[in-house]
Steps between C-alpha positions, in 0.01 A plus 500: 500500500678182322489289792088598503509395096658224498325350868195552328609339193655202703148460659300526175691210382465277779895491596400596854822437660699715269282739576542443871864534451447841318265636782776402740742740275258801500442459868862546557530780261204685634662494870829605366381818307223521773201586255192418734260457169701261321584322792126492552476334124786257578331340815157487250728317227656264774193404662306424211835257363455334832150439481477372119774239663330424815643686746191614661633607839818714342259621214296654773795699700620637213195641341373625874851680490410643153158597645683690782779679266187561256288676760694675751865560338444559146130559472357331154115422541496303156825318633393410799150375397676268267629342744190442693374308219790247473520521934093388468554236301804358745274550772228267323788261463608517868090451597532843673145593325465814738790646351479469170161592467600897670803467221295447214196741578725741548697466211136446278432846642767662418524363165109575413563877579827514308312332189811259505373210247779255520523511889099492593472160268799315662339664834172322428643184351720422827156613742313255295750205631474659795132493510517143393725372756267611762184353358343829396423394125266739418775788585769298365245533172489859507831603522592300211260573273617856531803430493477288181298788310780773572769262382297397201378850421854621493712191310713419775645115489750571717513629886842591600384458915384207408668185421384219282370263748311729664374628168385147431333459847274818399435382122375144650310606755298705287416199277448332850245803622345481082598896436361435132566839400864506549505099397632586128789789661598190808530231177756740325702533796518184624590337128753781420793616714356299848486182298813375678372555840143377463522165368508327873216716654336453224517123514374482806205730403406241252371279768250762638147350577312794253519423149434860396882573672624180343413587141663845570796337587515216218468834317793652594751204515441416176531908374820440663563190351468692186715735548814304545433310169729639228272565167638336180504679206594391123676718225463342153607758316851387365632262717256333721585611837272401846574702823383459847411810608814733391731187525590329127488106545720316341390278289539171652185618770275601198590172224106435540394821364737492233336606152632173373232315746212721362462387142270223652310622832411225718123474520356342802185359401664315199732304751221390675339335211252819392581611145617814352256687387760709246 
C-alpha cells in the first residue's frame, strides 16, 4: 500500500504529475503480482492524477477501468462508489450531464445507507456544481447546504477526493447562492489552506452585480490578506529584541523602533501647530 500512500500524498499536495508518475508504478505492479483490488485502486489513483492535470479523456478510461475491476473482479462496494464520485464530476466536465448525474445518485445512495460522512459531503458538494451547471439553482442549493452542514458538523477542512480548485468552486458558490449558515465555516476555508487557489476566482467574484456577495468576498480577501502578514512582536526584557512572527530582525529593519528613538515620542498634533497638552 506505499504506492496508495504516497499517490495520495502526491495529490494532497498538488504535485499532480508525480503523482501520475507513481500511479503509473502501481499500475504496473498490480498487473505483475495480478492483485485485481489493488489494481482496481491503482487505475482510481491514476485517473484522478490525470484529471487534477487535465487529462479529462485518459482520466475517464482509467477510472471506468477501476469501476470495472471494482465491480466485477474484485468486488469492493465502498471502492467502487468512490469512484463514481470522482467519474461524476469528469462527466460534468466532459458536459455528459446524463452520466454523471446516475454516478453521483448512486454513489449519494450508497453513501447515506453506509452513514459514510466524508464521502456523502464531497458527494453533495460535486452534485451541487452539477446542479449549477445545468441551471437547476434551487437543487444546486440543496445539495450544498447539506453538504456544508455534514462537513461543518464534523471539522473536516480537507477532502482527500477532492482537490483544491474544486473545493474553492463549492466554497464560492455558496457565498454566490447566500448559504448564510455555513458563511462563517466557507470564510475559514477559503482564508486558510485554499488561500493559494482562491485568490483569482475570487477576484473575479468581486465584480458580481449583488453587493451582499461582494461584501462577502471583500470579507474574505482581506481575512486572507491577514493571514499572510507576519505579526511583530517586541521583547524588552534585556536586550531589546523585535521579531516578525518567529523570525528575529536584525537590527538595521527595526532602527525606528529602537528604545533610543522613544525618549521623545513624536506627537502628531504638535507638528501641526496644536500644542501639547502635557
Amino acid at each position: 500500500m506505499g504506492f496508495e500512500i504516497s499517490g495520495m500524498l502526491s495529490l494532497a499536495q498538488g504535485n499532480y504529475t508525480e503523482a501520475e508518475q507513481i500511479g503509473r508504478s502501481y499500475v504496473n505492479v498490480t498487473l505483475a503480482v495480478n492483485n485485481p483490488f489493488l489494481r482496481g485502486l491503482a487505475l482510481r489513483l491514476l485517473g484522478m492524477a490525470q484529471f487534477y492535470l487535465g487529462k479529462f479523456s485518459e482520466a475517464k478510461e482509467m477510472l471506468e477501468q477501476s469501476l470495472q475491476v471494482l465491480s466485477q473482479e474484485a468486488l469492493s462496494k465502498y471502492g467502487l462508489h468512490r469512484v463514481k464520485l470522482t467519474l461524476g464530476l469528469i462527466y460534468m466536465c466532459l458536459k455528459d450531464y446524463t452520466r454523471a448525474e446516475r454516478e453521483l445518485n448512486e454513489a449519494l445512495q450508497y453513501f447515506l445507507s453506509v452513514s459514510s460522512h466524508m464521502s456523502l459531503a464531497m458527494t453533495h458538494f460535486v452534485s451541487s456544481l452539477l446542479k449549477w451547471e445545468q441551471g437547476k439553482r434551487e437543487e444546486a442549493s440543496l445539495h450544498l447546504q447539506v453538504g456544508l452542514r455534514i462537513a461543518e458538523e464534523k471539522g473536516y477542512d480537507y477532502f482527500y477526493y477532492l482537490g483544491p480548485p474544486y473545493l474553492v468552486k463549492v466554497c464560492l458558490l455558496a457565498i454566490e447562492l447566500k448559504i448564510e449558515e455555513a458563511l462563517n465555516y466557507v470564510i475559514r476555508l477559503l482564508s486558510g489552506r485554499l488561500a493559494p487557489w482562491a485568490e483569482e476566482d475570487l477576484k473575479k467574484l468581486a465584480e458580481h452585480p449583488d453587493p451582499w456577495v461582494r461584501d462577502k468576498v471583500w470579507k474574505i480577501r482581506k481575512a486572507i490578506h491577514r493571514s499572510g502578514v507576519s505579526r511583530l512582536r517586541i521583547e524588552t526584557m534585556g536586550k531589546f529584541r523585535v521579531f516578525r512572527g518567529e523570525s528575529l530582525m536584525a537590527e538595521k529593519d527595526w532602527i525606528e523602533l529602537s528604545p533610543s528613538n522613544f525618549s521623545r515620542p513624536s506627537y502628531p498634533m504638535e507638528e501641526c501647530g496644536f500644542p501639547r497638552m502635557f
